[in-house]
C-alpha positions in Angstrom: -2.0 -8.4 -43.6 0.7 -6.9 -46.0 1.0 -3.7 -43.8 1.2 -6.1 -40.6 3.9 -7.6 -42.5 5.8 -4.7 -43.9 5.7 -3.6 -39.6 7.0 -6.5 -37.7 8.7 -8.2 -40.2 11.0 -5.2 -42.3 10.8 -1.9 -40.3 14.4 -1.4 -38.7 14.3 -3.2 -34.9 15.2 0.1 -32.9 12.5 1.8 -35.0 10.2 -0.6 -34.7 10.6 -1.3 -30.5 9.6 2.5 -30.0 6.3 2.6 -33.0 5.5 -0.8 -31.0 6.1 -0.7 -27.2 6.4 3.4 -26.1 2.4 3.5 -26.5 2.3 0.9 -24.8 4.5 2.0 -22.0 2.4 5.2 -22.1 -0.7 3.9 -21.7 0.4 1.2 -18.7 2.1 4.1 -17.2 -1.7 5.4 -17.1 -3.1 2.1 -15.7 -0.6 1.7 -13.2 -1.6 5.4 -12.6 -5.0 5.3 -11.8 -4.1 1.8 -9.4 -2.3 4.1 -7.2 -4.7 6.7 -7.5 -7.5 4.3 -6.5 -5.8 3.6 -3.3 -4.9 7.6 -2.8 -8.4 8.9 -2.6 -9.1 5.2 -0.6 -6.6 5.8 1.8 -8.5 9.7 2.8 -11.4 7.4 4.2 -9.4 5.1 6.5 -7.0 3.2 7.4 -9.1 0.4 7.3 -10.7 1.3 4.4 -6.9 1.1 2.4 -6.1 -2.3 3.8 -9.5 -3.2 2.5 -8.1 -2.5 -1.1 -4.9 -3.9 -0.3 -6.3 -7.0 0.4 -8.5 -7.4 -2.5 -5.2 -7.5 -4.6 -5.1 -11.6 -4.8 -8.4 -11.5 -6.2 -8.4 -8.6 -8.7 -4.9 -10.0 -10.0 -6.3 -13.3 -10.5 -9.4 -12.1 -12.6 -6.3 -10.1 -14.7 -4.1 -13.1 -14.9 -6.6 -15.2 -17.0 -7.8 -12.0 -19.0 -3.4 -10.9 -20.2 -2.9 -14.8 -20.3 -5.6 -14.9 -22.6 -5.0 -11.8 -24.5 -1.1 -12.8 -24.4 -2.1 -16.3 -26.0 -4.1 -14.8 -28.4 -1.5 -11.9 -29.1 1.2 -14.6 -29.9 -1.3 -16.8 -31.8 -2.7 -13.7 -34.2 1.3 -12.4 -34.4 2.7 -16.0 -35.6 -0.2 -17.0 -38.0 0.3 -13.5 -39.7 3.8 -14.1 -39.9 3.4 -17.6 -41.5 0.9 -16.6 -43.6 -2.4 -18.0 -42.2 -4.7 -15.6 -42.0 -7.9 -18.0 -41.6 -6.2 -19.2 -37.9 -5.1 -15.9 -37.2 -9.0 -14.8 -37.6 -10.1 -17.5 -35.8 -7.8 -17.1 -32.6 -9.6 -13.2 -33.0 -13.2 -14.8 -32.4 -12.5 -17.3 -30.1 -11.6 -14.2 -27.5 -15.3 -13.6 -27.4 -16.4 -16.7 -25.9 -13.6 -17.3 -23.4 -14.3 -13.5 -22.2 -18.3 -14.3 -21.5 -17.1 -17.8 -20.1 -14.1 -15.5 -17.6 -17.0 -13.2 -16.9 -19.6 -15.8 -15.6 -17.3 -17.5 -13.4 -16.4 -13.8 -11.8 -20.1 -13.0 -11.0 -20.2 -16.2 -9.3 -17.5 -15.6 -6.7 -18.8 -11.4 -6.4 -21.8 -12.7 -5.3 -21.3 -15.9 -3.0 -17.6 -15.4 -1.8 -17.0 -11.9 -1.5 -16.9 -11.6 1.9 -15.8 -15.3 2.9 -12.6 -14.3 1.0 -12.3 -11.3 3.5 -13.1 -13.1 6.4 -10.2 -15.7 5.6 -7.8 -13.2 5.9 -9.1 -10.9 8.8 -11.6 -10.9 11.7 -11.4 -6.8 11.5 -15.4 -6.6 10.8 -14.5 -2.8 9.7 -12.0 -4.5 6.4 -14.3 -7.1 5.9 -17.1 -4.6 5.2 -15.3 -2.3 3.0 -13.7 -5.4 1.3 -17.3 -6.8 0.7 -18.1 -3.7 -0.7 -15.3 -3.3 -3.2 -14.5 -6.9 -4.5 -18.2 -7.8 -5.6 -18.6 -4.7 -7.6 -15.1 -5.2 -9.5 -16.1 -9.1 -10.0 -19.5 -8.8 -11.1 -18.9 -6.1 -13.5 -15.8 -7.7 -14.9 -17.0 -8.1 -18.8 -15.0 -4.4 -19.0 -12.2 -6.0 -17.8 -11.6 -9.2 -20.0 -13.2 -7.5 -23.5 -11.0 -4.2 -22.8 -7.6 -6.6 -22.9 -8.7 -9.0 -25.3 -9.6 -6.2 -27.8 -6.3 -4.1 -26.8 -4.2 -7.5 -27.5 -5.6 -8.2 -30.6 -4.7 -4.3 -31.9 -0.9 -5.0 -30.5 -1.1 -7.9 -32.6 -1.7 -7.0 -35.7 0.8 -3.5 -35.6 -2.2 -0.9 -34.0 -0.3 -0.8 -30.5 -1.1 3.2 -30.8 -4.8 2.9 -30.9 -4.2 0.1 -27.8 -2.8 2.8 -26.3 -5.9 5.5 -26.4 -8.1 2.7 -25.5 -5.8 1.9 -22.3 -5.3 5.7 -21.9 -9.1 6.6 -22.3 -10.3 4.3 -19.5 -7.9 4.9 -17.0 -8.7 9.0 -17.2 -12.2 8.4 -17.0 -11.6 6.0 -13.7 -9.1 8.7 -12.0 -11.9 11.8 -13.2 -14.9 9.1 -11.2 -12.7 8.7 -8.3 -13.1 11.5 -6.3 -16.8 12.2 -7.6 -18.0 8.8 -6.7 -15.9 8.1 -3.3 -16.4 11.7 -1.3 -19.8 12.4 -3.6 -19.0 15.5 -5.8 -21.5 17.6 -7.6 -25.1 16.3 -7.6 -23.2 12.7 -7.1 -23.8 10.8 -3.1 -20.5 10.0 -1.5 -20.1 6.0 -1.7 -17.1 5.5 -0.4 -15.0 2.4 -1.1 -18.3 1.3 -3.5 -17.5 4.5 -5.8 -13.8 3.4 -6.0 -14.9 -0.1 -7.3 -17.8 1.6 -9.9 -15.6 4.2 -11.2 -12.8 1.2 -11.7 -15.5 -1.1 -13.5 -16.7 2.3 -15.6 -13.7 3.2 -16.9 -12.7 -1.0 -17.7 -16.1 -0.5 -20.0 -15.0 2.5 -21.6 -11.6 1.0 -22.1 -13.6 -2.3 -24.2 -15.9 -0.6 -25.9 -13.2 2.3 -27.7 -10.7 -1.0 -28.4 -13.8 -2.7 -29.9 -14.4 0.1 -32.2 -10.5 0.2 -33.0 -10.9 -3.1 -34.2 -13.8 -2.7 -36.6 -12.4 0.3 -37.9 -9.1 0.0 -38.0 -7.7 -3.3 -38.2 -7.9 -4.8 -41.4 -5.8 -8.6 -40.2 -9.3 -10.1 -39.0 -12.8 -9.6 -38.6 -14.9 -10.2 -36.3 -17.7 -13.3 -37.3 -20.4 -15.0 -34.8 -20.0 -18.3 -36.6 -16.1 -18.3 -35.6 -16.5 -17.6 -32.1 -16.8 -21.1 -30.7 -13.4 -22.5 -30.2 -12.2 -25.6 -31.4 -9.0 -27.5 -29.4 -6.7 -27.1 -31.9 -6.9 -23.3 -31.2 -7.4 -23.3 -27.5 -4.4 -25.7 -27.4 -2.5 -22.5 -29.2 -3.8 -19.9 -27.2 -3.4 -22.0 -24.0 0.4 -23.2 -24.9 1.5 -19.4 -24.1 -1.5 -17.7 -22.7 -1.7 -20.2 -19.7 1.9 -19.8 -18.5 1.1 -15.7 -18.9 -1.6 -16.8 -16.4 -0.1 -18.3 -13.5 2.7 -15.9 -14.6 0.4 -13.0 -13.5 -1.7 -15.3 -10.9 1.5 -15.9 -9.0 1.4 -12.4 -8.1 -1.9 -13.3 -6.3 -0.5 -16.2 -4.4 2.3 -14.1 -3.5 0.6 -11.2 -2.5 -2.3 -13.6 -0.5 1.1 -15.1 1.3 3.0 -12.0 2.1 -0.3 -10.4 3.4 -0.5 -13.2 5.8 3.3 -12.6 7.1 2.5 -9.0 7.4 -0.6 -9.3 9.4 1.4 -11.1 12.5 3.0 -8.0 12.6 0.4 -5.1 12.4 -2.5 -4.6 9.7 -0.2 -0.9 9.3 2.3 -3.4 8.2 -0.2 -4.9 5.6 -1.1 -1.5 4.2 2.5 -0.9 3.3 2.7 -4.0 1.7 -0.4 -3.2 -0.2 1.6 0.4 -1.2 4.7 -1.1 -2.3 2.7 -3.4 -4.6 1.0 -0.2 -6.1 4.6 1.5 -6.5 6.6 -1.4 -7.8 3.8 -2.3 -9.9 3.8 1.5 -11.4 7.8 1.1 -11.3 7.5 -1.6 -13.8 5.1 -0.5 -15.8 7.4 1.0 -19.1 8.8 -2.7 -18.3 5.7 -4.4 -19.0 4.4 -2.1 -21.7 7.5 -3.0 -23.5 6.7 -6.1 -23.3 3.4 -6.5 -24.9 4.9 -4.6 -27.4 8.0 -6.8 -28.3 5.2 -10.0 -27.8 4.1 -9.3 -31.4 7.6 -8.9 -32.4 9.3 -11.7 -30.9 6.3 -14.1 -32.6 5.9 -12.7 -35.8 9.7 -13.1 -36.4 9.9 -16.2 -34.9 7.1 -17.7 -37.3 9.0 -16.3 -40.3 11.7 -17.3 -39.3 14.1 -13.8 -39.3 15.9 -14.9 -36.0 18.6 -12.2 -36.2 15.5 -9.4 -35.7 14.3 -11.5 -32.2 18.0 -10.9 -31.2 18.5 -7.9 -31.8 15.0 -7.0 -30.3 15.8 -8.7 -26.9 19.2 -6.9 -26.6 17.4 -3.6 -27.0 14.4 -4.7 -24.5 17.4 -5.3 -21.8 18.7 -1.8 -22.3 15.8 0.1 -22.3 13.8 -2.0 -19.7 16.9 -1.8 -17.1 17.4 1.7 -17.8 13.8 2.9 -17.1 13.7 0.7 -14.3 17.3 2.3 -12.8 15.3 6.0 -13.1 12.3 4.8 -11.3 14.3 2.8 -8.8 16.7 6.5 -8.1 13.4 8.6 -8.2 11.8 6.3 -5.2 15.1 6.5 -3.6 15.0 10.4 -3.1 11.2 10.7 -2.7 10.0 8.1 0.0 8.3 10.2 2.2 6.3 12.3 -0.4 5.0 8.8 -2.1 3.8 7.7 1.3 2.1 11.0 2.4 0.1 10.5 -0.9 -1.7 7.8 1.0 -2.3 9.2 4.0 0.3 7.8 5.5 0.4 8.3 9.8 3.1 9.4 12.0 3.2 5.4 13.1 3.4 4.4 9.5 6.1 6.7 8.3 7.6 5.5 11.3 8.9 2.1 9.5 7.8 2.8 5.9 10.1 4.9 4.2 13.2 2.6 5.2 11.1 -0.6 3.7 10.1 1.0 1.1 14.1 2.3 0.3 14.9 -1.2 0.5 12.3 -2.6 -1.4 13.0 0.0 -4.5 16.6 -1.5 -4.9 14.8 -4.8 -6.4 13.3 -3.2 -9.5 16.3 -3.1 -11.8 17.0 -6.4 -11.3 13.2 -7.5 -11.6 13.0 -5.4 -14.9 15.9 -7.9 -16.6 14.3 -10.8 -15.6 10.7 -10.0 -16.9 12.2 -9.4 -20.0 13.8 -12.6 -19.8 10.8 -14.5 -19.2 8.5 -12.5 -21.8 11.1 -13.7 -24.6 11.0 -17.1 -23.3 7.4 -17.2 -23.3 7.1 -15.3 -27.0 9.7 -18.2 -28.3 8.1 -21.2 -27.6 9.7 -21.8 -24.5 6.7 -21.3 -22.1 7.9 -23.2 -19.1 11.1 -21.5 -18.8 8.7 -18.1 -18.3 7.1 -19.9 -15.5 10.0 -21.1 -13.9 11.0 -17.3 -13.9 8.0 -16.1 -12.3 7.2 -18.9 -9.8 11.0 -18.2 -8.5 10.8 -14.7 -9.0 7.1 -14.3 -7.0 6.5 -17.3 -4.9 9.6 -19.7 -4.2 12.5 -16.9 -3.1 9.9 -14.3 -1.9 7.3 -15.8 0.2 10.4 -18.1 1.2 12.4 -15.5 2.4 9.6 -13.5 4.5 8.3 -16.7 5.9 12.0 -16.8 7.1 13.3 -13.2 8.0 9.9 -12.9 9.7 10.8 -16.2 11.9 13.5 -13.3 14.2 10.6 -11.4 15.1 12.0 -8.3 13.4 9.5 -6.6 10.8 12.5 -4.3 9.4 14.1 -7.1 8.1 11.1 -9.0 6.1 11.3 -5.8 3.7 14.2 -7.5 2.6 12.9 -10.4 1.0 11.6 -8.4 -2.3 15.2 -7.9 -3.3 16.7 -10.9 -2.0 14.0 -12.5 -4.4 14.8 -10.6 -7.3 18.7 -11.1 -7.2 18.1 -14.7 -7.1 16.2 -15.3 -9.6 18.5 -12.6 -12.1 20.9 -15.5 -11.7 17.5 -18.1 -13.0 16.4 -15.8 -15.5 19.7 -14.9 -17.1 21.0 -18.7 -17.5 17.2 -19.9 -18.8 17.3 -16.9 -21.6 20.7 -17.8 -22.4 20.2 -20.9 -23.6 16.9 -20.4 -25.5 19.4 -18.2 -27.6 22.2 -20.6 -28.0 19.7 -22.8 -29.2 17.8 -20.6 -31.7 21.4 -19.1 -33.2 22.4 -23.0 -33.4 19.4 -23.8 -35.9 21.0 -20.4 -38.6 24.9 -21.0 -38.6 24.6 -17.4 -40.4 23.3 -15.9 -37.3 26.1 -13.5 -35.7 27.2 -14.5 -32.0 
């Protein structure tokens, strides 16, 4: 506790940002790495095959909203008890994950084995994307314990100060899921080809591998809490916690499933090419934002350890650095799409009909990350500083209300260029949200310090 102490609470801020966030923006720059590679080495069997994977996207972002919104919950729970001094919650909040991690995982094998393909067939009568789809999504849900230990554990080392070793864990699993991929789909070696199934094992493999290396980071090297059966059950006083800010992180991240379920809908009146697109530009903007949202579970711990004790003027000076760095990486990515459409696309086997209408939409699309970048920021210090709901404002304007709502619309003239526009129409609007939300959460915290600097 002392050396989580002397981190987030003395270290200089700038100092402290880069020991705490880069390994995580490493390491989410790998898992946003071997996303896209999933749907590169997907996209060499069909078509069909990709718009499968596409498609499963609602789903698999749901089953990682409640496992970050949990993690997040716990993150900021662990991260403020430490900072005010109670370490008997703070262990507490560390068992608890456990439990709600078996409970997520139940629920998961449920739906992979009854609703699998009734999701599918909701959203296409294609028998061929209904198959693969079948194929892929009850794999991923009913080997989802990887998933919801690996970011529990990985939380809980960002938490108390280990974000390096959250970083190897991250790391680990997403080479050995891009090193399965091509063994497992096209049947390397002594291995049978298995198509969209080996995409969804090597995924649920390297998830495992990911848990199990976080779990032994924890035992060995965190020294906050220990792990103790008889703490495991939860009590409401510490699901109320961990819900307060873990269940806005939720719908935060689930809102990305509604939003992608929607736009997938607008997109198939067009063309299922149309849909694959979509499904790329999710992969790319989702890799695009990745140093964005490794930041961010970096500055989590920050943000709520300072918060609890109090040292406002290190919160500050935090989120000002965030903004820089966040729109800066964001500005490189967005320039780096700008002058590279048509190699990204060729990755995934992109057609002569595809190119056709892709690279345009996906130029367009790539001029909404910079101002996407500020506004997550904005919301993740909203979220870290007690003010929950304002995060969820953020993201319900950000991914449902002004996108959906503006390709529901644009799509209304009958003109598919046009719907690409809705991603950054979107994200300018709700800049203006975010920005005027996270402006007053800090006049308000500088007005309870009158010594705090302007």
């Amino acid at each position: 506790m002392n050396r989580t102490q002397d981190k987030l609470g003395q270290m200089p801020i700038g100092k402290l940002l880069v020991t705490m966030s880069l390994p995580m923006m490493i390491s989410m720059f790998i898992q946003a790495l071997y996303n896209v590679v999933d749907s590169i080495f997907v996209a060499q069997l069909s078509e069909d095959a990709l718009t499968a994977v596409s498609l499963a996207f609602p789903l698999q972002n749901i089953m990682v909203a409640v496992a970050v919104g949990t993690g997040v919950g716990i993150n900021a729970l662990v991260s403020r008890s430490l900072g005010e001094g109670n370490l008997r919650r703070a262990e507490k909040a560390a068992n608890v994950q456990v439990f709600l991690d078996l409970v997520y995982t139940l629920l998961c094998v449920l739906v992979g084995l009854f609703f699998s393909r009734s999701f599918y067939s909701a959203q296409t009568n294609v028998q061929s994307i209904v198959n693969y789809g079948e194929q892929y999504i009850s794999i991923v849900c009913i080997w989802s314990l990887g998933l919801f230990m690996c970011q529990g554990f990985e939380k809980l080392l960002i938490a108390t100060g280990n974000a390096a070793l959250s970083m190897v864990s991250q790391a680990l699993g997403a080479i050995i899921n891009i090193i399965l991929d091509p063994i497992l789909i096209f049947g390397l070696g002594p291995f049978p080809a298995l198509g969209v199934r080996g995409a969804a094992i090597a995924t649920v493999i390297g998830q495992f591998a990911a848990a199990v290396c976080a779990l032994i980071c924890n035992l060995k090297y965190n020294t906050a809490t220990r792990f103790r059966f008889r703490l495991m059950l939860p009590d409401f006083r510490i699901l109320r916690h961990i819900y307060a800010v873990g269940f806005p992180s939720m719908i935060t991240v689930g809102l990305t499933a509604v939003m992608s379920y929607c736009m997938n809908g607008i997109f198939l009146t067009f063309s299922t090419t149309a849909t694959a697109v979509y499904g790329i530009w999710l992969k790319l903007q989702s890799f695009g934002f990745m140093p964005v949202f490794g930041m961010n579970n970096g500055t989590i711990a920050i943000y709520s350890y300072n918060y609890g004790a109090k040292k406002y003027d290190r919160v500050f000076k935090t989120l000002r650095l965030s903004l820089i760095v966040g729109a800066s990486c964001s500005l490189l990515v967005t320039v780096l799409y700008e002058l590279i459409p048509v190699q990204l696309l060729t990755l995934f086997n992109a057609s002569d009909y595809m190119l056709s209408f892709a690279v345009s939409a996906l130029r367009i699309c790539t001029l909404s990350l910079v101002f996407g970048a500020v506004s997550v920021i904005f919301s993740s210090a909203c979220q870290s500083l007690g003010r929950a709901r304002y995060s969820l404002v953020i993201n319900m304007c950000r991914q449902v209300v002004f996108q959906v709502a503006a390709a529901w619309i644009l799509s209304r003239f009958g003109k598919l260029e046009i719907v690409w526009f809705a991603p950054l129409i979107a994200e300018a609007l709700t800049l203006a949200v975010s920005t005027t939300l996270g402006s007053g959460v800090i006049r308000r915290l500088k007005a309870t310090d009158s010594a705090l600097p302007d």
